[in-house]
N, C-alpha and C positions, 0 to 999 in steps of 0.2 A: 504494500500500500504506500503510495507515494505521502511522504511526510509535507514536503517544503509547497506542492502544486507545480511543481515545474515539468512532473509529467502528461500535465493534463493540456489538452485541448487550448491554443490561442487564443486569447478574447477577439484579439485584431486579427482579421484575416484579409486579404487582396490587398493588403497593402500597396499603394500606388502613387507614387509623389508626383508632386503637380508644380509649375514657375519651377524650376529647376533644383527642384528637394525642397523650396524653402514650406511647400506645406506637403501634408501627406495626406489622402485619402483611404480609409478603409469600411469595412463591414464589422460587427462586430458579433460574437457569436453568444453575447452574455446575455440577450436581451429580446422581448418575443418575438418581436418584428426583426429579421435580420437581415432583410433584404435594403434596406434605408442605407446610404451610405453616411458615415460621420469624416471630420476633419479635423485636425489639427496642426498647430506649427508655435513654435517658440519665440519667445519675446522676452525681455530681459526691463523690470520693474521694480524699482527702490532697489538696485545692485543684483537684484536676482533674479536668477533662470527660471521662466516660467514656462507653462504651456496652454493655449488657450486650447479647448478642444468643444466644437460645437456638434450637434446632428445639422444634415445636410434636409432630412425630412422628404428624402426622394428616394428610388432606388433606383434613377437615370444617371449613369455616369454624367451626363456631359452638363444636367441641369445642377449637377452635385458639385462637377470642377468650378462652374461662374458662379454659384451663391458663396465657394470656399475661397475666392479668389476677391470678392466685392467684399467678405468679410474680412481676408489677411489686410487691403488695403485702407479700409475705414479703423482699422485697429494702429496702425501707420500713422493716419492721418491724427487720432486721437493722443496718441503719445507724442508728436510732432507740435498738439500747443499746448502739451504738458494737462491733459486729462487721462485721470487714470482708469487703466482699464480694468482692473479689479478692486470695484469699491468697497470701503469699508465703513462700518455701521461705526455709527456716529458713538451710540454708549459703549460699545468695545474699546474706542479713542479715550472716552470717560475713563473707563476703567485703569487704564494705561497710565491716564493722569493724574489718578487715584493713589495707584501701587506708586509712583513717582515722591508724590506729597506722603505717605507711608514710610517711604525708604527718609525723604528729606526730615522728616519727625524722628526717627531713631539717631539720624546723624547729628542730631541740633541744626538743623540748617531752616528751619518752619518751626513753626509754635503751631502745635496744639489744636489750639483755637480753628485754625486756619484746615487744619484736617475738618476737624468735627463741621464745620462752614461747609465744605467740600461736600462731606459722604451726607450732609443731612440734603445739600441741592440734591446729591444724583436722588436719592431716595424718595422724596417729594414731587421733583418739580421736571429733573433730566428723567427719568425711569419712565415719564410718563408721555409727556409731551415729543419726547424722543423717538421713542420707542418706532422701531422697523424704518428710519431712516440714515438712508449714508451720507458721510460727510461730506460728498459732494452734491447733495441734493439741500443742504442748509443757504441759502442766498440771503442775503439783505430782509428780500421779502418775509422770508419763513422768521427770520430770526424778531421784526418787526412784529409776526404774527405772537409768536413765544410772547413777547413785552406783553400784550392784551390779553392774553390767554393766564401767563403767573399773575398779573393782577388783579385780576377778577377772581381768581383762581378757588378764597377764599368763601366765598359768595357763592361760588355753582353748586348742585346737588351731588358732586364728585367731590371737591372740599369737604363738603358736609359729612359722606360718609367716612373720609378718612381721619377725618379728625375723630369721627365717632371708635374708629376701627382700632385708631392707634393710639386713645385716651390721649389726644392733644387739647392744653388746656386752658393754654395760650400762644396765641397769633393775630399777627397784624394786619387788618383790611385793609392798610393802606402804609407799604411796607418802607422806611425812608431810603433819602439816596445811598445810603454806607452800605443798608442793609444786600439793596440788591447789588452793587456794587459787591460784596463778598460772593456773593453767587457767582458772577461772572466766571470768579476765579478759576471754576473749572472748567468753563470753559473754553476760556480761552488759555488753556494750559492741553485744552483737546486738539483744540488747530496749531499749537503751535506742535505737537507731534504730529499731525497730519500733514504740517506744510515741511517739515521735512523729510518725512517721506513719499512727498508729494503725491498724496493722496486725492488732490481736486485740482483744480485747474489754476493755474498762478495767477494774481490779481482780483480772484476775485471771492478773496476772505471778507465775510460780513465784518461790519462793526458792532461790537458788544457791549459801545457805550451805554451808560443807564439812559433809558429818555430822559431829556431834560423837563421835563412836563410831565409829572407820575398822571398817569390814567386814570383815574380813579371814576368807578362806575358812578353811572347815573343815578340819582336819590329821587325818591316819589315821597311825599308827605302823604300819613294816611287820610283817606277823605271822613268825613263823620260818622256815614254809615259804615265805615270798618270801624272808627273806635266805640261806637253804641256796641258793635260787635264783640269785640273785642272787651268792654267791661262786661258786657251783660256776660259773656263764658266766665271771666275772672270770679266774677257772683256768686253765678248759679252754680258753675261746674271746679274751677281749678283751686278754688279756695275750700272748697268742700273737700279735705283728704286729712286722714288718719294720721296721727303720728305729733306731738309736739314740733318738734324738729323740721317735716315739710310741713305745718301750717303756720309757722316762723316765717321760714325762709318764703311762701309765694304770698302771705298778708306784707311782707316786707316788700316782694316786687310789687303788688299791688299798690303798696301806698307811695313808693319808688316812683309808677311811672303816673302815678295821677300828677301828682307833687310837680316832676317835669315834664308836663303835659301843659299845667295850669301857669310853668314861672318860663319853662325856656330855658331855666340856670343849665351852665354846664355840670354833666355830669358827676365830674371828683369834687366840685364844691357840693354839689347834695351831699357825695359820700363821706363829708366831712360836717356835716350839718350839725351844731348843737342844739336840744332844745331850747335852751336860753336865747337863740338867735333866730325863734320861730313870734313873732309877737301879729296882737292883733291892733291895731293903731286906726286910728280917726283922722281925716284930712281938717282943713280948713271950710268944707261944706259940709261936715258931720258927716260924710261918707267912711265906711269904713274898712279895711283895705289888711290884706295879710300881709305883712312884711319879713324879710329873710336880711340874713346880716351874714355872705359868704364871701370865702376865699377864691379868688380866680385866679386866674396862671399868675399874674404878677400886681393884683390888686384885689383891694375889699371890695366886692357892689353888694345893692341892697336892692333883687327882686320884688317886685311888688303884684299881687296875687288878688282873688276876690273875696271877701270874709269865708264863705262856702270851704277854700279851703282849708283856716284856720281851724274848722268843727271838723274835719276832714281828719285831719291831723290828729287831734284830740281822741276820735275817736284811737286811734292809734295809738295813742301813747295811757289812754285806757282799759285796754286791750289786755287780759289777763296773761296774755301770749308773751306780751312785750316786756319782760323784766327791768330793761330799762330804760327809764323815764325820769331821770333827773337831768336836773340845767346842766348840769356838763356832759353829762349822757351824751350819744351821739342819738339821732332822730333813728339813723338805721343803720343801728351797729345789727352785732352777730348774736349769737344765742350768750359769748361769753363775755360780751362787753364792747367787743375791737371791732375795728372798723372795717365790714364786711369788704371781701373782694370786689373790685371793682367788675373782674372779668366774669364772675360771677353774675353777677344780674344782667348782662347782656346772653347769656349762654340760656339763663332759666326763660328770659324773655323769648326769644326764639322754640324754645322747649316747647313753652306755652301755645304761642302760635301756631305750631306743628299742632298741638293735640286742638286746638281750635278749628284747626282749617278742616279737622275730619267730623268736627259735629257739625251738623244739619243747621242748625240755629245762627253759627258764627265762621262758616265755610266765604270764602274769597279776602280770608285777611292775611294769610301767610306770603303769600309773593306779589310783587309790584308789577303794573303793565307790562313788563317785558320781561316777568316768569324768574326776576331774581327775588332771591328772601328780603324779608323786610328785616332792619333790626333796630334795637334800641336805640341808636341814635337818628332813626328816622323821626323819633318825636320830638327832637328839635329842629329838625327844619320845620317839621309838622305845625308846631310854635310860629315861628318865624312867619311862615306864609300866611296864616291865617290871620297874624297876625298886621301883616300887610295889606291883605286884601280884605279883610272884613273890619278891620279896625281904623285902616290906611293910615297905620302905626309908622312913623319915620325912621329910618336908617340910627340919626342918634337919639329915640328914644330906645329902639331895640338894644343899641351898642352897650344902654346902660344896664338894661334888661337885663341882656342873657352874656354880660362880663366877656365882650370881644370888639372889635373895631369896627369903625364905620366903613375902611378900606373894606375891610373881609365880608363883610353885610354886603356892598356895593360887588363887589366881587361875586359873588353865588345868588344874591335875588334881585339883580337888576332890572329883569325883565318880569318881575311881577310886580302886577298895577290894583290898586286899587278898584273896586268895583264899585263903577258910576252907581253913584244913585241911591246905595243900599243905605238903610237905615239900621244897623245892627250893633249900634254903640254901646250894646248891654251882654256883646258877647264877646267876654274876655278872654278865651280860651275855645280850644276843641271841645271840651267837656258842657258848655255853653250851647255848644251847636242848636239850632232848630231843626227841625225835621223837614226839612223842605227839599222839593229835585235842584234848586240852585245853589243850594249850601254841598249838594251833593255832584254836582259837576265841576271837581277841581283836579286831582292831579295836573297840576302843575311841574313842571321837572326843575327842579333846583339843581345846584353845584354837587362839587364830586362829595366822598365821603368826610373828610378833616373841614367841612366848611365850617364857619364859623366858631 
């Protein structure tokens, strides 16, 4: 019994060279059809000896020798302006780049950091968007396409599951310039072994600069009939649950996003909110008015609200639920005192929405016209707009409002106007709203996500 096969049967047989040896013609005998002639001939790529070998898809000699001979020549022509004729996939080059910054980490020549950057892109962001492309099919375009794609990224229903998949518990919808800037890295640590071993075509390596312009998706403010929706589930359905511990935590989103819903503050100043800093105060017309005494990025403002709120609150802070309730207290600390995570009540807020958009009652408030998730910081533009259009609330009274500038206001709600006409001076907020189809024809599209 032959051990090595070298007794057995040729695979290539009629062997027949064609252009003066430089290609060769045969039959092969491995395969069902054996009547088909194939071809090959040798080429010499990144230093070494190759062999390209195609089927010819006929079993006419003469149609076999001019398809073997139009192919040795466009294979010529291709390596003549430096396009390579065996391409290679694009996360293979990753990987390469990978083991590289590995090797550079054991020798002290890379920090650390700069790995971990590395394997957390492929694994996120290259693995997927990548995936079954070679390095010479990445152009300008595709890489252009990538920028829109990792941006939004967080936001799509693919985001969603992987965060769910991979207990991530924190990420940035709206990623800064260093951040994506570290990403790059591996990239372009891909072409640069690709471009020497000329892998695509010279000239014409994309650029991987960060856009100067972060992307950032488009924001819908909810219309009124999503937040009638949206509290009546909060009521009926999400506050109704078992357990000390979840009826904390969603009475606390609950009263989280009435709160900014009704002021517009940013976010970390609620999450900083003391009682002592929640008062009920009377103007100059005996009118009487909730007032808020918060910290914003780099000054004190003092939101101002409808009494409604202030009983609102109250009820909260009498709330058997809520241990505590004293002036220094935080309005919505945690079950132990401390100042609940911020990333937290955006994660329960969307949670929420998810179980809403399946009941019958409060279904079309989970995703925005164009099918992306709504999230917690949509209820400050939410603010914002209604507050311009239903109030035709100024640039610098909002600035004072909701602790940001008039630049940044002008910037993201430019182009909402006031509505002629309307008599709605007594609706200080969404929660305000009337039930009417004109209070209900808004989405309006405001600025990307970081506005105001």
């Amino acid at each position: 019994m032959p051990t090595k096969g070298h007794n057995r049967p040729p695979a290539r047989i009629d062997m027949t060279p064609v252009l003066d040896g430089r290609i060769h013609l045969y039959r092969r005998t491995d395969v069902t059809d054996n009547s088909n002639w194939h071809f090959r001939f040798s080429i010499t790529e990144n230093g070494k000896h190759k062999y390209v070998a195609r089927s010819a898809r006929t079993h006419r000699f003469q149609i076999a020798e001019q398809t073997a001979i139009q192919e040795y020549f466009a294979v010529q022509t291709k390596q003549a302006h430096g396009i390579p004729v065996f391409a290679q996939s694009f996360l293979d080059l990753c990987d390469k780049a990978l083991e590289r910054l590995r090797n550079d980490v054991k020798l002290g020549k890379a920090a650390q950091s700069r790995l971990n950057d590395a394997e957390r892109t492929y694994s996120l962001y290259a693995s997927r968007f990548f995936r079954g492309r070679n390095v010479n099919e990445i152009t300008q375009d595709v890489v252009d396409e990538y920028w829109d794609w990792r941006l939004a990224f967080w936001t799509t229903d693919e985001g969603q599951r992987v965060r769910e998949d991979e207990g991530i518990r924190r990420i940035s919808l709206n990623p800064s310039k260093e951040t994506l800037a570290h990403e790059t890295v591996l990239y372009k640590m891909a072409f640069d072994i690709a471009e020497r071993q000329g892998a695509f075509q010279s000239g014409t390596r994309p650029d991987w600069r960060v856009p100067i312009k972060r992307r950032g998706k488009k924001e819908y403010p909810f219309t009124p009939h999503q937040w009638r929706k949206i509290i009546w589930f909060f009521e009926n359905h999400w506050l109704k649950v078992e357990g000390e511990k979840y009826q904390h935590k969603r009475k606390m989103l609950y009263y989280f996003c009435r709160t900014f819903a009704d002021t517009g503050a940013r976010p970390g100043a609620l999450h900083s909110l003391q009682w002592r800093n929640v008062q009920l105060v009377e103007d100059e017309h005996g009118n009487q008015h909730t007032l808020f005494y918060v910290q914003g990025k780099d000054h004190t403002y003092e939101p101002v609200a409808g009494p409604e709120l202030f009983e609102l609150l109250k009820e909260w802070r009498n709330d058997p639920i809520n241990p505590h309730t004293g002036d220094d207290d935080l309005v919505f600390a945690d079950l132990s005192g401390k100042r609940a995570k911020a990333g937290d009540f955006g994660t329960r807020f969307k949670n929420m929405l998810k179980n809403a958009e399946k009941n019958p009652g409060s279904k079309g408030v989970q995703l925005d016209p164009e099918g992306k998730p709504f999230h917690l910081y949509c209820i400050r533009h939410t603010y914002a707009t209604y507050q311009i259009r239903y109030n035709a609330r100024t640039f610098e009274w909002l600035a004072t409002q909701m602790g940001t500038s008039i630049k940044m206001l002008e910037k993201h709600y430019i182009n909402i106007k006031p509505i002629q006409g309307a008599n709605w001076s007594n609706v200080k907020s969404i929660n305000d709203a009337p039930k009417t189809d004109q209070f209900d024809r808004l989405f309006v599209e405001v600025g990307d996500e970081d506005a105001a």
